[in-house]
C-alpha positions as CSV (number, residue, x, y, z in Angstrom):
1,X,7.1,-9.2,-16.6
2,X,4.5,-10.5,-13.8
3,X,0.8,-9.7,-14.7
4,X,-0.8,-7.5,-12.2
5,X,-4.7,-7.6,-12.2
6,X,-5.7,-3.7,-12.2
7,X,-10.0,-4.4,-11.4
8,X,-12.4,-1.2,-11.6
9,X,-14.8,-3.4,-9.1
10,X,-14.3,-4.2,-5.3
11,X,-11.7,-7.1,-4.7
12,X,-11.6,-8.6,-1.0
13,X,-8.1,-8.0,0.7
14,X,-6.3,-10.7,1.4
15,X,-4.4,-9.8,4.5
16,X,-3.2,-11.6,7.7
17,X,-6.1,-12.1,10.0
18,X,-4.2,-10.3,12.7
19,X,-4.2,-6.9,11.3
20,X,-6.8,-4.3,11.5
21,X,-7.3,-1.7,9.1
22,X,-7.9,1.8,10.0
23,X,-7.5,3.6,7.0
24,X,-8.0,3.1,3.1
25,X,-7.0,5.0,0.4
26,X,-6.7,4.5,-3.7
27,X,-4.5,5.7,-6.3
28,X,-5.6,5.7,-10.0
29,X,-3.9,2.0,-10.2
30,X,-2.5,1.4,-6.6
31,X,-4.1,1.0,-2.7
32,X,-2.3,1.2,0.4
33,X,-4.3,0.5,3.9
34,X,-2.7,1.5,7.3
35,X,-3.3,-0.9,10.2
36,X,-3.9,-0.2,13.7
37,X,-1.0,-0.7,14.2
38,X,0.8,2.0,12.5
39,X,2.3,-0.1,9.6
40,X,1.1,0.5,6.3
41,X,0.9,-1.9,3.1
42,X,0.5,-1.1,-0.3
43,X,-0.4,-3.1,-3.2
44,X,-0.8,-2.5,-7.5
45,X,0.7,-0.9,-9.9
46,X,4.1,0.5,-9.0
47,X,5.8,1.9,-11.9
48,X,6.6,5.3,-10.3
49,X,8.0,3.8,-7.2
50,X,4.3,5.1,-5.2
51,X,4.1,2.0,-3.4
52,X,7.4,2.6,-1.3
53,X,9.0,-0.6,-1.4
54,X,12.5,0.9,-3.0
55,X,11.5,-0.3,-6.4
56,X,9.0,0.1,-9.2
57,X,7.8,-3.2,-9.6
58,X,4.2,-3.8,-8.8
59,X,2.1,-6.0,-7.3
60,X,-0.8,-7.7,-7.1
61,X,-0.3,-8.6,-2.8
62,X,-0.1,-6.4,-0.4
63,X,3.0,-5.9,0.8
64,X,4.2,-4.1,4.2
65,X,6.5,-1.2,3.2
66,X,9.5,-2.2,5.3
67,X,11.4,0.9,5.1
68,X,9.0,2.5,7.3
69,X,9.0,-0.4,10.2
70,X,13.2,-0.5,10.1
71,X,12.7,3.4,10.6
72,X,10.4,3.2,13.8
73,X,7.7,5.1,12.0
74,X,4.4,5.0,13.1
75,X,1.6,5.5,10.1
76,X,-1.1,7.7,11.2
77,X,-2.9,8.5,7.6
78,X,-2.6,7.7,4.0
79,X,-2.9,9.6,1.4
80,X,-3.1,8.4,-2.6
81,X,-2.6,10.4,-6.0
82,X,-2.8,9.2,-9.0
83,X,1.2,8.1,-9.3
84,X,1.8,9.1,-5.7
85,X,1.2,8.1,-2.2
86,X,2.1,10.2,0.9
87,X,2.3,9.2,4.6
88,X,1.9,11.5,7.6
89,X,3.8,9.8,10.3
């Protein structure tokens, strides 16, 4: 099983320099960001499947959820529960 770092302090984001964030939002053990671009990654603890990669594996990078891009969605907002994280597209 990997080990995935859950911090209760501020970590710096370690995404491509390209990308621009425009939104932010955390779960109780999980973050996902939506770029300017419409796409949005999502990193931490994934257990319940909230980070929307098809899986519950988590994760200590952030990772573009791909399902979205194949679909030709367009992230506008990001919204985080504590197990859950919903999209408006």
């Amino acid at each position: 099983a990997a080990f995935i770092s859950i911090q209760a302090f501020p970590a710096l984001l370690d995404l491509p320099q390209e990308l621009e964030v425009s939104a932010v939002s955390c779960g109780s053990r999980h973050t996902a960001v939506v770029t300017r671009g419409g796409e949005l990654y999502t990193w931490g603890w994934g257990k319940y499947g909230q980070l929307g990669h098809g899986n519950s594996a988590s994760s200590d990078r952030a990772r573009r959820v791909e399902h979205l891009v194949a679909k030709g969605l367009r992230v506008e907002e990001v919204v985080c529960g504590p197990w859950t994280t919903y999209v408006r597209v």
